[in-house]
N, C-alpha and C positions, 0 to 999 in steps of 0.2 A: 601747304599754301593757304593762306588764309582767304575769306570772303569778303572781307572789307571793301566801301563801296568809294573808296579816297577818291579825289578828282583824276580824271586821266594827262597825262601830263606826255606818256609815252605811249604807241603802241606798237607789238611787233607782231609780225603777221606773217607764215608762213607764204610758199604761193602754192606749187603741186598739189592740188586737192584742197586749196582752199582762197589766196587770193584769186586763181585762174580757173574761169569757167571751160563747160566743153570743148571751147574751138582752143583752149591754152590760149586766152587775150583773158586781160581785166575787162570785166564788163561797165558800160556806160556809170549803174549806182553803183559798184564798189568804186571807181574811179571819183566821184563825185564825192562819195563818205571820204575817203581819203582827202582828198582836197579842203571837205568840211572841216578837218580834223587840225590840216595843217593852220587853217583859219585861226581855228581856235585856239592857234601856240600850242597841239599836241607834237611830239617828236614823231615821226610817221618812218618805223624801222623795218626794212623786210630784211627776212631770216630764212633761207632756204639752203635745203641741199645741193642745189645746184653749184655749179661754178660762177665766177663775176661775170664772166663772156655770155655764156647761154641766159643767167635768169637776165642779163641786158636785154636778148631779145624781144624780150616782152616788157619791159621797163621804160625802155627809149622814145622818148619823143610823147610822152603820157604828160610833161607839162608839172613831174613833181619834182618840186627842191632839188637841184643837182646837188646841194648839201648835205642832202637825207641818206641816213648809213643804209647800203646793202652788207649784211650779215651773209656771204656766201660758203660753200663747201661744209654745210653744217656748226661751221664756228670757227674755220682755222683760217677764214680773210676777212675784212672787215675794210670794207672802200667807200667813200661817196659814192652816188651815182653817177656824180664826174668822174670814177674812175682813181678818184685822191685816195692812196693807198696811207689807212688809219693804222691798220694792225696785221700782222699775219703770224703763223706758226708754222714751223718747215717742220717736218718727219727726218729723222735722224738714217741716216743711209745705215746705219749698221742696222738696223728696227727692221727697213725695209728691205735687207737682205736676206734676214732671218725669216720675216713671214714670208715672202717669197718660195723657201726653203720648207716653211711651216706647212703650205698650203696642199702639197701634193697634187693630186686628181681635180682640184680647184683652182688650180692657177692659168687651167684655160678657161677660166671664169673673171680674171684678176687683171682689170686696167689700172693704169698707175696716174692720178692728174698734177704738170705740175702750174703751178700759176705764172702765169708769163703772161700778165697782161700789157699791152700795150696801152700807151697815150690816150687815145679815142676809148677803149674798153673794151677790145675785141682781142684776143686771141692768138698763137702764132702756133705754123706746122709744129708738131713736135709738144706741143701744149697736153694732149694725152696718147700714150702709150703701152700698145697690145703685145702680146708674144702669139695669141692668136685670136682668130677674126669667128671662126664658126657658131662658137655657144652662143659669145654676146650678141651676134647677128638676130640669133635664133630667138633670145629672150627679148632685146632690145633693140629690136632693126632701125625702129624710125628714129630713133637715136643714133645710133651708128651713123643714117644716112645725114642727118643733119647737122652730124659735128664731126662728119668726111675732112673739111678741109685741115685738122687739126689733129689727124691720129694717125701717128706714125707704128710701123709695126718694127719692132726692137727683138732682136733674136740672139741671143736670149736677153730677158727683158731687164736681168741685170745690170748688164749692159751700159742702161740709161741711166741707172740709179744716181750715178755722179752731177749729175745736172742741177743746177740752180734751180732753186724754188718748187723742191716734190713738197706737196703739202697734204695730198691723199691716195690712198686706195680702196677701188672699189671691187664688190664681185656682184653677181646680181644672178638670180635664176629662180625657178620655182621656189615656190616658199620652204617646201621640203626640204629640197636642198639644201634653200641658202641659211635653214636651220641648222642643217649635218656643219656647211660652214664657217658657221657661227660657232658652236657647238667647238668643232676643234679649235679654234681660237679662242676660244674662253680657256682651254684646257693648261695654256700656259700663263704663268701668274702675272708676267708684262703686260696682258691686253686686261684693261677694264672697260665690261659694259653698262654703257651710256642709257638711262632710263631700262635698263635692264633688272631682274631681280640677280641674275648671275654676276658675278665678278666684285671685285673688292679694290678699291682705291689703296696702293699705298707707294713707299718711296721710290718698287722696284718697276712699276707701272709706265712703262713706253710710247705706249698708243692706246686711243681711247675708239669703241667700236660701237657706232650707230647701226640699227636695221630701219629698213620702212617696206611694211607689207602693200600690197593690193591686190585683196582677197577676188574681187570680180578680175582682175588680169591673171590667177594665178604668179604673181611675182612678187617679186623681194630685189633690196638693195640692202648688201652690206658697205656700209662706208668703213676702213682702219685711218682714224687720223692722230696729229701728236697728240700726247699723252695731255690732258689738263682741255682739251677743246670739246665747245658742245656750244648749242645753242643759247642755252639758258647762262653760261657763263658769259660770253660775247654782248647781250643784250644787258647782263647786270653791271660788266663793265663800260660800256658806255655809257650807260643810265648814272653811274657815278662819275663820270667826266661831263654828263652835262647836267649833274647837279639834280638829280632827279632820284627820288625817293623811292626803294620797290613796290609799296603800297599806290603809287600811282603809275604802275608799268599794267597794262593790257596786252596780253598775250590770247592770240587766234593761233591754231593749230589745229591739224586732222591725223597726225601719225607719229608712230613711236621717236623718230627723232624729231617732235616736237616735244618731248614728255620733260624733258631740263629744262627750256624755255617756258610752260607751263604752269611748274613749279616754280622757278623763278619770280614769277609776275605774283604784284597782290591781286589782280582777278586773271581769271582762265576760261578764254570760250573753246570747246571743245565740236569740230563740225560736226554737223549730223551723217555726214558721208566718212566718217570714221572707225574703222575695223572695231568688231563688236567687243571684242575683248578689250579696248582700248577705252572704248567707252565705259564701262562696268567699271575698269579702273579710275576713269576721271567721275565718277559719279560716288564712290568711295572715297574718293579726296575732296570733291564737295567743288567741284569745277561745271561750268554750266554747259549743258549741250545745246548749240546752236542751230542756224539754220546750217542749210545743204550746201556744196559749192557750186553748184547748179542753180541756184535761186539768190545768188546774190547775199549768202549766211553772212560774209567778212561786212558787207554794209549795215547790214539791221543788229550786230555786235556793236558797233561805231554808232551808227542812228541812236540806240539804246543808252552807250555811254553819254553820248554828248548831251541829249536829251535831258537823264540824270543830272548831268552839270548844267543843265540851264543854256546849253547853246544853241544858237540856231542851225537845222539842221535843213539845207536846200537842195536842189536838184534831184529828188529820189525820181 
């Protein structure tokens, strides 16, 4: 990734650990940088793991561009934040029979999401689906409880696999663990990993495998999505349908499935609430480390840019 300081023209911005502070709301000045941003004719892109339904939560009713791309599922949907469905990628049912099949002792680890968004931007029964309730409880409860109306339990979770619009799979549990697997799933030559050093891109490659650690929760998330998706592809193709050069693409991220997206961009703020190994690598790439996501890091990245270009920069 280079350093070059070209005008900002785009920016994409993770949210988990870096647009959303403590309470998970955009706080007052990042809401404000944002807004500065769009002033200035920047493209104002969020890119998260999340799904379209859940990162709405906190998106709705914030007052930005309903024309502004949500980049969700780590790169396999791509909607306005009206909900205007731009791009997606489905997961191939034989793919997800196989890992299923693959996962063994992990598959009571393994939710399957499919995208069924509705009109408004919210979600319908049956949107994610478990074959069991106990691990994820354990590692991910206030999740579970929160996206209750929407998880159906499928026995066996094959089952469901037929359904319309599966676009990912998740597993999530101690970092340990979700290394062991990881770890098996790299083992076979169809999964390539995403900002990983493991795995290798090539024809026979199925699904493509993000992680995101957080070392203070002890946890992990493995995402399996189709083969060719990731953050930093999604962000490069847009950035080419609205005419926008990668040397003016600004990427904010805090974690490994930001590390496509980062690369991507011609500059990379890197949070300062970012796993330390993660940092040490964006500091090897010549990527800047930011503020905190606690203190508002995603504004004073933006404040910094705009300033650079000569905009004015209000409401801190």
């Amino acid at each position: 990734m280079g350093t070059g300081r070209a005008q900002m023209r785009m920016v994409a911005i993770d949210m988990d650990g870096t647009l959303l502070g403590v309470d998970g709301q955009v706080s007052a000045r990042n809401l404000a940088a944002l807004k500065a941003a769009e002033r200035a004719g920047v493209e104002v892109v969020v890119a998260t793991g999340r799904r379209h339904s859940y990162a709405m939560r906190q998106l709705r009713g914030l007052g930005l561009r309903e024309e502004n791309a949500l980049i969700s599922s780590n790169g396999a949907v791509v909607r306005t934040l009206g909900a205007r469905l731009l791009e997606r990628s489905i997961l191939k049912r034989g793919t997800a029979e196989w890992i299923c099949d693959h996962m063994g002792e992990f598959r009571r680890s393994l939710l399957i999401t499919f995208d069924r968004v509705q009109p408004g931007g919210d979600d319908v029964y049956g949107a994610l689906v478990v074959e069991e309730i106990e691990e994820l409880n354990a590692s991910i409860s206030k999740w579970m409880a929160a996206n209750e109306p929407y998880i159906e339990r499928v026995v066996p979770m094959k089952a469901a696999l037929g359904r319309e619009g599966l676009i990912q799979m998740m597993l999530t549990g101690t970092i340990a663990r979700m290394r062991e697997a990881q770890a098996r799933l790299l083992e076979d030559p169809r999964v390539f990993g995403v900002g990983l050093k493991e795995g290798a891109a090539g024809a026979e490659v199925e699904a493509a495998l993000h992680r995101t650690e957080y070392p203070e929760r002890d946890l992990s998330i493995v995402d399996i999505l189709p083969a060719g998706c990731s953050k930093g592809k999604a962000v490069l193709d847009l950035a080419i349908e609205r005419g926008v050069e990668r040397e003016g693409i600004l990427a904010i991220g805090d974690n490994w499935n930001d590390v496509s997206m980062l690369e991507a961009a011609g500059s990379a703020v890197l949070m300062a609430n970012a796993p330390e190994d993660l940092k040490q690598v964006g500091l090897e790439r010549g990527w800047e480390v930011g503020g905190h996501h606690l203190e508002d890091g995603v504004a004073m990245a933006i404040e910094a840019a705009l300033e650079r270009d000569g905009e004015l920069v209000e409401d801190r």
